[in-house]
C-alpha positions as a printed Julia matrix, in Angstrom:
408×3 Matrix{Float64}:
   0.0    0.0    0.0
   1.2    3.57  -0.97
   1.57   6.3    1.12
  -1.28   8.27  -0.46
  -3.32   4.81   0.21
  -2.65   4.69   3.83
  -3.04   8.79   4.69
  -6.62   8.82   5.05
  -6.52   5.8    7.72
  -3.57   7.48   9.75
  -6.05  10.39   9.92
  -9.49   8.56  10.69
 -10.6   10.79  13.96
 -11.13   7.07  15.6
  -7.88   6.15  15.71
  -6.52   9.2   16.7
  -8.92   9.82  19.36
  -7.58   5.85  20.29
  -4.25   7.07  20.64
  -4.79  10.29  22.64
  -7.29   8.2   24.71
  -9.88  11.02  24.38
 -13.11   8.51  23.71
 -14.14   5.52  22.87
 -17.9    3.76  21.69
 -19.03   0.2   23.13
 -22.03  -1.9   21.83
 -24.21  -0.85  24.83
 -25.12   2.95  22.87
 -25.1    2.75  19.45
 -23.97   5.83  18.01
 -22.6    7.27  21.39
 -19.59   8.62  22.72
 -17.91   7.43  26.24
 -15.68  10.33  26.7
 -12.57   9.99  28.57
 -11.15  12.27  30.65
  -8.91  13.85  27.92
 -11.82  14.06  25.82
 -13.6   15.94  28.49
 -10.65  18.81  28.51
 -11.37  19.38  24.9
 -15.33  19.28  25.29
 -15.41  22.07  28.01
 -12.69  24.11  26.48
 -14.95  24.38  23.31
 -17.66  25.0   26.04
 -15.43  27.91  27.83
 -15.08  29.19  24.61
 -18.71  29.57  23.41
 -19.76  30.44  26.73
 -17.4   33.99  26.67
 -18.55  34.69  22.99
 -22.15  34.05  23.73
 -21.57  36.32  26.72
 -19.92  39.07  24.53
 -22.89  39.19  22.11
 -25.79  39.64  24.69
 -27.35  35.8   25.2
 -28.43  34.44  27.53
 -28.0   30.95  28.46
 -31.14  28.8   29.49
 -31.35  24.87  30.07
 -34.56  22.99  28.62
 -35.37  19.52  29.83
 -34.05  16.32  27.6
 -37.68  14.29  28.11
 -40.95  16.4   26.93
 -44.57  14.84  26.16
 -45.8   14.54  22.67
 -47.7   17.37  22.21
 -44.52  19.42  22.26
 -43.46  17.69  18.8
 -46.97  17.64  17.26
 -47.55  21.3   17.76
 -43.7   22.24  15.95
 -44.79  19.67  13.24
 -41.67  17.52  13.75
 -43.81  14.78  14.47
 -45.42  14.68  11.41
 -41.99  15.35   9.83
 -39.34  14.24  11.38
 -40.99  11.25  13.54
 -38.32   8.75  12.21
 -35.88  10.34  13.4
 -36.97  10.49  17.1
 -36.65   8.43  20.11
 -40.39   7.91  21.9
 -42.28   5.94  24.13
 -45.28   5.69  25.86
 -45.06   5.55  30.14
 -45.84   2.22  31.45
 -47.14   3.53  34.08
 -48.95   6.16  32.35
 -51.31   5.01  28.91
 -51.96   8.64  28.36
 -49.12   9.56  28.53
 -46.87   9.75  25.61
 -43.13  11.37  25.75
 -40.47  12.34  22.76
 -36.32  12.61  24.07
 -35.95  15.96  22.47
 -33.74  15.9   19.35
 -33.73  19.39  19.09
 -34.06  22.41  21.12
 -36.15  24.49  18.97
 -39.77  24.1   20.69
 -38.52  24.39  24.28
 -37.43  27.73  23.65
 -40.84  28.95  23.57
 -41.62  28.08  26.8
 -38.8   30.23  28.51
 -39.65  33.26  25.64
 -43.75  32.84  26.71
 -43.15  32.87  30.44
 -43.7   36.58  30.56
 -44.64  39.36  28.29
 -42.28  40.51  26.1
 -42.32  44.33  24.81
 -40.57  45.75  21.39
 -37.71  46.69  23.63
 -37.31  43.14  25.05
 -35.96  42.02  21.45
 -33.8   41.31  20.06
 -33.9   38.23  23.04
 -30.34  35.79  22.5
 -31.25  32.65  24.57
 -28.36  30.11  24.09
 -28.35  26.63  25.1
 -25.84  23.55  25.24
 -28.56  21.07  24.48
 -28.2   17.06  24.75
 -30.45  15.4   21.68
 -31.08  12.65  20.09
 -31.67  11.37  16.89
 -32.4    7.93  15.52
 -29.76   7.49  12.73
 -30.21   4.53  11.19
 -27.64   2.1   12.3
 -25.69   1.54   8.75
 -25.06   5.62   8.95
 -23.21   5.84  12.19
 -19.99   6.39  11.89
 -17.4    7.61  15.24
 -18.13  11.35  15.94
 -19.36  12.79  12.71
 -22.61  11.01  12.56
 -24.0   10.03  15.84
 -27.38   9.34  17.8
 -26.46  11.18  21.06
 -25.34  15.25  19.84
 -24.63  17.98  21.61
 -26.01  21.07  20.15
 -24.15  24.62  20.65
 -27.62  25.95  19.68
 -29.36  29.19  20.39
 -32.66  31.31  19.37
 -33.05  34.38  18.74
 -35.93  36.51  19.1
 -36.08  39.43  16.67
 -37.88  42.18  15.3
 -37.89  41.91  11.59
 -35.68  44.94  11.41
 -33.12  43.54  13.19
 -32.83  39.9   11.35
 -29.88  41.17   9.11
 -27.79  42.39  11.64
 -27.88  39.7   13.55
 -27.42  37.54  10.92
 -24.22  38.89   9.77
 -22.92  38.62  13.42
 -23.41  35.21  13.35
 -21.67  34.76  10.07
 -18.75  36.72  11.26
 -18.63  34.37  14.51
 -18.85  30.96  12.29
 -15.73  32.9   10.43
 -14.16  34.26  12.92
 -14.1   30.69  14.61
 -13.06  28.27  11.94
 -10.47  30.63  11.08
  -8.65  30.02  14.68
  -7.79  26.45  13.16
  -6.68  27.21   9.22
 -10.81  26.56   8.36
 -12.3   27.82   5.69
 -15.9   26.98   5.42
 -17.94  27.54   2.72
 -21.96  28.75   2.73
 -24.8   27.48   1.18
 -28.59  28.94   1.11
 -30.77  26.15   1.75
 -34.12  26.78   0.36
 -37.89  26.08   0.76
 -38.03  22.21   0.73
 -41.35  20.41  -0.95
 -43.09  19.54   2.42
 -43.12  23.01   4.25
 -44.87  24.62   6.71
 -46.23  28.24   6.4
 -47.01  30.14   3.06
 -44.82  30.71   0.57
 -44.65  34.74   0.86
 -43.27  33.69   4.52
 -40.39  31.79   2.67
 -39.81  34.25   0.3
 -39.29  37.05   2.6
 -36.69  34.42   4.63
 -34.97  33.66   2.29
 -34.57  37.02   1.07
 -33.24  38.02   4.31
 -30.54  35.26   4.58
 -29.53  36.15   1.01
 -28.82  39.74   1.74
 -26.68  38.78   5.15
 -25.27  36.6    3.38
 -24.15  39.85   0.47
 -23.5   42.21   3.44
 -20.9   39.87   5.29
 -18.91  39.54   1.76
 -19.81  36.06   1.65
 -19.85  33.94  -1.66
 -22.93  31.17  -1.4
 -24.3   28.48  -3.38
 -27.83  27.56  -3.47
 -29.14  23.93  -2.13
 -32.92  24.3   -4.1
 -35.28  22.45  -1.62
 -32.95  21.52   0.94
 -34.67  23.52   3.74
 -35.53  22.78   6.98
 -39.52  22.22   7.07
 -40.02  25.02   8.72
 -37.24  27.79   7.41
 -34.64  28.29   5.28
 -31.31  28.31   6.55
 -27.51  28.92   5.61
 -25.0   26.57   6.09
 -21.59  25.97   6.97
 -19.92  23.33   5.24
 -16.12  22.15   5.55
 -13.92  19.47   3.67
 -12.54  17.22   6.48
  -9.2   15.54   5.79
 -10.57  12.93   3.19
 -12.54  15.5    1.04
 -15.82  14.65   2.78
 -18.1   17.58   2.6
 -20.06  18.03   5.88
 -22.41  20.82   7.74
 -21.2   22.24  10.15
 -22.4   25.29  11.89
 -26.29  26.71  10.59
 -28.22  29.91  11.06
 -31.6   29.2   10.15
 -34.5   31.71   9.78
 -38.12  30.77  11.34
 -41.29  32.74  10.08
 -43.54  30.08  11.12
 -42.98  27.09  13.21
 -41.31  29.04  16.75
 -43.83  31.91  16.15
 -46.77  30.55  14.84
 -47.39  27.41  16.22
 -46.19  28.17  19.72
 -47.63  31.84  19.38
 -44.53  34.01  20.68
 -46.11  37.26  20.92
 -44.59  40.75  21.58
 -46.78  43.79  22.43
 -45.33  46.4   19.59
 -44.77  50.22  20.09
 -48.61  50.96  19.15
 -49.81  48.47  21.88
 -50.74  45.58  19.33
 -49.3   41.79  19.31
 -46.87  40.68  16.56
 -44.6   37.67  15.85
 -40.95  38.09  16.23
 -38.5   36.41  13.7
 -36.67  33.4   15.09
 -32.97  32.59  14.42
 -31.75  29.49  14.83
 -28.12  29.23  15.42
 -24.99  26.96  15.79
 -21.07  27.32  15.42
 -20.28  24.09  15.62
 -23.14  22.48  14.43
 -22.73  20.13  17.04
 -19.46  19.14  19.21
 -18.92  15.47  18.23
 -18.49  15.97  14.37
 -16.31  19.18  15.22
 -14.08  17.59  16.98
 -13.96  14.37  14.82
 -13.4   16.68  11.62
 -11.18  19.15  14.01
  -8.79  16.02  14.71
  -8.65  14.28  11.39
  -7.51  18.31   9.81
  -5.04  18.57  12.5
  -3.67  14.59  12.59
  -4.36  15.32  16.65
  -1.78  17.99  17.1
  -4.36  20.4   18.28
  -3.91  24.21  19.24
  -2.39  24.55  22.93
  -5.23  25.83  24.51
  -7.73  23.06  23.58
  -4.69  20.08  24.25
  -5.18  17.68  27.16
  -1.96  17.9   28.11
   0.01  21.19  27.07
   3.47  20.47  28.75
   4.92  17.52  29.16
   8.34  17.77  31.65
  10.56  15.28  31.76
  13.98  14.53  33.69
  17.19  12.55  31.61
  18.63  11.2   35.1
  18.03  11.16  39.04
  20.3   14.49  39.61
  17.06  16.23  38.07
  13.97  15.06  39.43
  13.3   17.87  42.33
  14.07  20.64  39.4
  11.74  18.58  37.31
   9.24  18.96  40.09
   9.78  22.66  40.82
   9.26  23.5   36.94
   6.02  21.45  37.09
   4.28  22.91  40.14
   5.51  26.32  38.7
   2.91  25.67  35.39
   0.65  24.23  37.16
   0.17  27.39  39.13
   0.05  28.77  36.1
  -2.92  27.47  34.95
  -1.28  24.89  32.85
  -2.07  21.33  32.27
   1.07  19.78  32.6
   2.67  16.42  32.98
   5.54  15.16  34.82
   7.23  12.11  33.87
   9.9   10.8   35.94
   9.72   7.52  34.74
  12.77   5.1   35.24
  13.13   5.43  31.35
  15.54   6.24  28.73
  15.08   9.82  27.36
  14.5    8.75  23.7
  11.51   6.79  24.58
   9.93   9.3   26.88
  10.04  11.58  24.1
   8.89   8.77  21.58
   5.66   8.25  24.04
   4.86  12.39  24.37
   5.77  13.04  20.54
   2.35   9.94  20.26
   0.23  11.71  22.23
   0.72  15.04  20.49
   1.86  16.71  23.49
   2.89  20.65  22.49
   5.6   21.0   24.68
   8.25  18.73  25.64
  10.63  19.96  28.64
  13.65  17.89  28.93
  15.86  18.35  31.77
  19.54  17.56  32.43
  22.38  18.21  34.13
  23.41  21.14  32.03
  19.81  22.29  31.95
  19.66  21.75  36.16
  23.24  23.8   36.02
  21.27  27.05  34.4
  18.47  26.94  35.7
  16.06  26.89  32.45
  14.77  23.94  30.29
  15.09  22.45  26.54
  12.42  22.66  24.59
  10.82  20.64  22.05
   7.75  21.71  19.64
   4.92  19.14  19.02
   4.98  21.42  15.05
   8.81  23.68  15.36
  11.04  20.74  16.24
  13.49  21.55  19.19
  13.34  25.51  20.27
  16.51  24.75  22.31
  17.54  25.72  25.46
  15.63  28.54  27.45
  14.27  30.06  30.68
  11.73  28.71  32.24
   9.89  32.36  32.5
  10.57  32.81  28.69
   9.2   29.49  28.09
   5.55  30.43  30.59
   5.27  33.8   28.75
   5.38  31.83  25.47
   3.01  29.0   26.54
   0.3   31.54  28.6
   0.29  33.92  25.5
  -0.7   30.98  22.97
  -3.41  29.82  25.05
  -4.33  32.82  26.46
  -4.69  34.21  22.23
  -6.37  30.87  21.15
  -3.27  30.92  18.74
């Protein structure tokens, strides 16, 4: 087998989440994740992360429950078009009761917009949520982290007067850019339009996808158009990326609602002349969900991923006895720090300590010797620059704390 032949395998997200021990899947959930604790850094890193943009652009976070009844999904119309996709059952202790685990966050929404009044001035209302859905993929579909049954959603909804749909559109735009470009990704946008089986009239649609269209020209962004490729209920644009073995995927969505959020769940605001009108929903995700992110995210970067989102950003490690209390100082020093760091000590020759970090994609490598102990400072070796050489150990922090500190 040729090089070219075996690339793609090398850089199957499976076996490098395998090798940084970061997941793994077991019969017992079909298309679900175990995460390990590894794993876990990088999920709430990309959590930390949406959490401070979210917070910079007004939303508001809000958690919905995972179990609703029926009626939820019959009012929103996913039950009558998207019932094969969801996970239901009736409660056995319960006939009339029937209950839906949510596979999207949409409806729920409505119930934290509708537990008050909202005025003109209320909107636009962000309300952002780190939902946990699921979908029933059909079995022969599942594949690792980029098509599962159990997602997490970076969602939100927007509330909006129709006046203030294009703005907020291009902010999210800018965000989805402004995101994939921290990692050398360059998505590309398409315009997904009015499918066959839609709610709502037409004019509805039209004026949607008018709007997208135009924040779509203002942000500078070329799009193609997917003719009937809608959601059932709005238009949407789409964020698509080329993972490592030319697979096109979606990845993060805004989507434009004229008539399932506001209609069918009747989300009212009283207007400046006193009388009640329906805002314009936005539907919004970065990611488009955090599995296939991080699945495309590790097959684009063969694992070596940016410092601040690595398990383990330092790895320190001593080359004899002589250094293991300096080893231990430097350790405890970037720990305070804020750093995730590891100390290996191991009765080991140096080569294969280095072997074993250079693996697991580690950014940093410290090694320590005698002439390293003699000056105080540390040699240092880059998971993507090869050996920096020999250097203080404050030089060394500043360099490490600015990188994650900058997302670099």
């Amino acid at each position: 087998m040729d090089n070219n032949q075996e690339k793609p395998k090398m850089r199957d997200h499976r076996d490098i989440g395998q090798a940084l021990d970061l997941f793994s899947f077991h019969d017992i959930a079909p298309g679900a994740r175990f995460w390990h604790p590894n794993g876990m850094i990088i999920f709430k890193e990309l959590e930390k992360y949406l959490r401070e943009v979210s917070d910079e652009m007004g939303y508001q976070e809000i958690s919905t429950p995972i179990m609703v009844k029926r009626e939820v999904f019959e009012k929103s119309g996913h039950w009558q078009h998207f019932k094969e996709n969801m996970f239901y059952f009736d409660n056995p202790r319960d006939e009339n009761e029937h209950l839906v685990i949510k596979p999207m966050n949409c409806p729920e929404s409505t119930y934290v917009y509708n537990s008050k009044v909202r005025s003109y001035r209320d909107l636009p209302l962000r309300l952002s949520e780190i939902g946990h859905l699921h979908r029933n993929e059909l079995s022969g579909t599942l594949g690792g982290l980029l098509r599962v049954r159990q997602i997490t959603m970076d969602d939100a909804h927007i509330y909006a007067l129709p006046n203030q749909v294009k703005k907020e559109m291009v902010a999210i735009i800018n965000t989805i850019d402004q995101f994939y470009s921290m990692f050398n990704l360059q998505p590309t946008y398409v315009l997904a339009t009015r499918p066959e089986k839609a709610l709502g009239e037409k004019s509805d649609w039209d004026k949607a996808e008018k709007a997208l269209a135009d924040a779509l020209t203002k942000a500078g962004k070329a799009f193609t158009i997917a003719a009937g490729e809608g959601a059932f209920y709005g238009p949407k644009i789409e964020a698509h990326l080329k993972d490592s073995q030319g697979r096109d995927w979606q990845m993060g969505t805004a989507q434009l609602d004229l008539v399932m959020l506001p209609k069918q769940f009747e989300t009212y605001y009283i207007a400046e002349d006193g009388s009640k009108q329906l805002p314009w929903v936005i539907h919004k995700a970065i990611f488009g969900s955090f599995e296939r992110f991080i699945g495309v995210l590790l097959e684009h970067t063969d694992g070596k991923l940016p410092v601040w989102l690595s398990p383990t950003q330092v790895e320190v490690m001593n080359i004899g006895e002589g250094q293991i209390k300096f080893t231990q100082q430097i350790a405890k020093k970037l720990q305070k720090a804020g750093i995730r760091v590891k100390l290996n000590n191991q009765n080991e020759s140096i080569g294969k300590k280095i072997r074993e970090a250079e693996i697991l994609r580690v950014p940093y490598v410290l090694v320590i010797g005698d002439k390293e102990l003699a000056n105080k400072s540390v040699n240092v070796r880059h998971y993507k620059e090869a050996n920096l050489g020999e250097m203080p150990i404050a030089q060394l922090l500043k360099r490490v704390k600015k990188e994650i500190k900058n997302r670099d």
